[in-house]
C-alpha positions as CSV (number, residue, x, y, z in Angstrom):
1,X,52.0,60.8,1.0
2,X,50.9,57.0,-0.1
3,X,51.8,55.3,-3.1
4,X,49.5,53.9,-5.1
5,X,50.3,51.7,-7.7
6,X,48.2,51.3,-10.9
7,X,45.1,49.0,-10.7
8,X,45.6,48.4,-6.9
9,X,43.0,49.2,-4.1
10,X,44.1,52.5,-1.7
11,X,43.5,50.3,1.3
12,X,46.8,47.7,0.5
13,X,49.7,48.0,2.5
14,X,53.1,48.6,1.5
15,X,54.0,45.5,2.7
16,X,51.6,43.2,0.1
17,X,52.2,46.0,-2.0
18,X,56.1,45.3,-2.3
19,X,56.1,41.8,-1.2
20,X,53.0,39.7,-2.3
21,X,52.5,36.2,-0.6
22,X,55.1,36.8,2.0
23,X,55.3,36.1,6.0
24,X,54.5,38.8,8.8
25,X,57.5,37.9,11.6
26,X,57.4,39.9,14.5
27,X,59.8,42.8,15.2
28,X,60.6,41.3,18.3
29,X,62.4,38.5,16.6
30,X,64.4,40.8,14.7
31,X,65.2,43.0,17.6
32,X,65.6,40.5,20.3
33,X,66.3,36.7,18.8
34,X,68.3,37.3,15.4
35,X,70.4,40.1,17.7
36,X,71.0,37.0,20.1
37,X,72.8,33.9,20.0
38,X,69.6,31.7,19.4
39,X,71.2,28.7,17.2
40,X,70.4,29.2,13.8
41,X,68.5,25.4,14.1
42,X,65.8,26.7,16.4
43,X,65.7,29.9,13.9
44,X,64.7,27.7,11.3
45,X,61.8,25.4,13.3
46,X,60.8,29.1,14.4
47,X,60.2,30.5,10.9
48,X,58.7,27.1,9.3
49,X,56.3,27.2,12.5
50,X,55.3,31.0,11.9
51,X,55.2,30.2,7.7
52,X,53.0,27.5,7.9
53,X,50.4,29.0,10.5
54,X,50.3,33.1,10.6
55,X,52.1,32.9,7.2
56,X,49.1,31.2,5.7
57,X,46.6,32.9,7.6
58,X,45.9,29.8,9.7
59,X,45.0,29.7,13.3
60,X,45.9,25.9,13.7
61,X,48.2,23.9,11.6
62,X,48.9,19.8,11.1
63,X,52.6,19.0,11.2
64,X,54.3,16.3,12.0
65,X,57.9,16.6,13.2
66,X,59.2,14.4,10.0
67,X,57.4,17.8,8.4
68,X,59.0,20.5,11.1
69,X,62.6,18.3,9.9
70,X,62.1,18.3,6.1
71,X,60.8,22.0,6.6
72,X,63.0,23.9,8.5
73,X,66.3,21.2,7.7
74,X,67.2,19.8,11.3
75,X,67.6,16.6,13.2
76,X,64.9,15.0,14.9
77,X,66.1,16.0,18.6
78,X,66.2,19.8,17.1
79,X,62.8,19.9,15.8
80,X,61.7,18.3,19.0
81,X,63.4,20.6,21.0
82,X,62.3,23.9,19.0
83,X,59.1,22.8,19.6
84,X,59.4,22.5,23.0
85,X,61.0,25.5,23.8
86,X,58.3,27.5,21.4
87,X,55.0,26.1,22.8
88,X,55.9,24.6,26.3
89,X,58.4,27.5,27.2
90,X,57.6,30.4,25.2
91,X,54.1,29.7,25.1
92,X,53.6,30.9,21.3
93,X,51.9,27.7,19.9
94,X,50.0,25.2,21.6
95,X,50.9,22.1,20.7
96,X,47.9,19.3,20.6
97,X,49.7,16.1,20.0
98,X,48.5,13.2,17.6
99,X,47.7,10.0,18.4
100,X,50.1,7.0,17.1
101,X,51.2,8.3,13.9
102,X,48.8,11.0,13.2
103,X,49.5,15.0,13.3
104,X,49.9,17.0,16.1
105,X,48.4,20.5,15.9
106,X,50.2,23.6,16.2
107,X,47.6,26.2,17.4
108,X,48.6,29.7,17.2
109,X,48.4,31.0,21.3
110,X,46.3,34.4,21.8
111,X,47.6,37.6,20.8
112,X,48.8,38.5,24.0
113,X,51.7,35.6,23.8
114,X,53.3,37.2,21.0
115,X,53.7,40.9,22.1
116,X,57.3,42.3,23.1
117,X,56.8,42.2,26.3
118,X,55.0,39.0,27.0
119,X,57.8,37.0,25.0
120,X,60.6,38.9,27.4
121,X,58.8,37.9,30.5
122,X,58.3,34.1,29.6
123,X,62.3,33.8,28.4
124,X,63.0,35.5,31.8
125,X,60.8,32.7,33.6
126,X,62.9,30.0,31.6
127,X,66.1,31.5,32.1
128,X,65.4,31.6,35.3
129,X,64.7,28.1,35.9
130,X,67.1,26.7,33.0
131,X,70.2,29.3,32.8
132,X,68.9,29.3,29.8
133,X,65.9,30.7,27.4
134,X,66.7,28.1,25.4
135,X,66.9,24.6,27.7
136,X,68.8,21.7,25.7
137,X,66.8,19.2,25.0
138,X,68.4,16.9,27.8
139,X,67.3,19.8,30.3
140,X,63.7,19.6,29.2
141,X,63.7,15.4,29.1
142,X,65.1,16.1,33.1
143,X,62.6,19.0,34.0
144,X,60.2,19.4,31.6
145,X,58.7,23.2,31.2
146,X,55.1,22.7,32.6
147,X,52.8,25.5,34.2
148,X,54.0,24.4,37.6
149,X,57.8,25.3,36.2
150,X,57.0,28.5,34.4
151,X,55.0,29.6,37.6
152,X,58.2,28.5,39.7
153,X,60.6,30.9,36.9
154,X,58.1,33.7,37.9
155,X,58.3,33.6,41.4
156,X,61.5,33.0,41.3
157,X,62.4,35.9,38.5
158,X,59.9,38.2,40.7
159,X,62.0,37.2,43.6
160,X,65.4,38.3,42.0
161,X,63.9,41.7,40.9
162,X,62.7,42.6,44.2
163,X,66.5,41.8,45.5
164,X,68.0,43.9,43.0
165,X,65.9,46.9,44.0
166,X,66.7,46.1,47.4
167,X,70.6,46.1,46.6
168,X,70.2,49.3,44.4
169,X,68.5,51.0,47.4
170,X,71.1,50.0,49.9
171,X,73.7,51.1,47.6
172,X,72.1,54.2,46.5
173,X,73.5,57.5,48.7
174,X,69.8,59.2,48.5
């Protein structure tokens, strides 16, 4: 059975319902980042990133990093390396850069970026690559995470599957 509350449309959602002028964040994180060790630094770049574009129902989003470190309280090298990790690695935003002193963009990738699975596979690639699904920022100065990297975790992460069924197999007495 809904609830309805008085004066309100039948078509709102619980959610806007309850909580008005609030952030969607995707299970996922819940499930799969806050459940982790992620550093609670890259937590905070994470939520001021998803605040200030899904949050306000923008696509794309002007922010400078003096912004992401105000915003989400960090250093400059943490802010630059959140933002790394999230667009280059993760692929969640795209990140257009500004010229000189002006804003870069943060554009919010497709849909498919942010499902379950999607946001697994790409960590997998960059652990894979890194030892970690979070590189340090002196990792990604040394290697940065490009296509040609991420295509390199893949194979690589394909690679290590295909062994493990292999052991599995050997070991298996059927």
């Amino acid at each position: 059975m809904s609830h309805k509350f008085r004066g309100e449309k039948k078509s709102n959602h619980l959610r806007t319902a309850f909580l008005p002028n609030t952030t969607p964040v995707p299970n996922w994180f819940f499930d799969f980042i806050l459940a982790e060790q992620m550093p609670h630094e890259l937590r905070s770049v994470f939520l001021f990133l998803i605040r200030k574009t899904i949050g306000w129902n923008n696509a794309s989003e002007e922010q400078t990093l003096n912004h992401i470190e105000r915003g989400a309280c960090v250093s400059r090298n943490v802010a630059v390396r959140a933002v790394q990790v999230f667009c280059d690695c993760w692929g969640l935003w795209k990140r257009i850069p500004g010229r000189g002193r002006h804003m870069s963009v943060f554009e919010v990738s497709e849909h498919a970026a942010w499902t379950k699975e999607r946001v697994w596979e790409r960590r997998n690639w960059v652990q894979t690559i890194y030892q970690s699904d979070m590189p340090t920022l002196e990792q990604l100065r040394a290697r940065p995470c490009t296509a040609e990297v991420l295509a390199e975790g893949e194979r690589l992460w394909k690679l290590s599957l295909r062994e493990i069924a292999e052991v599995d197999k050997e070991e298996s007495p059927f």
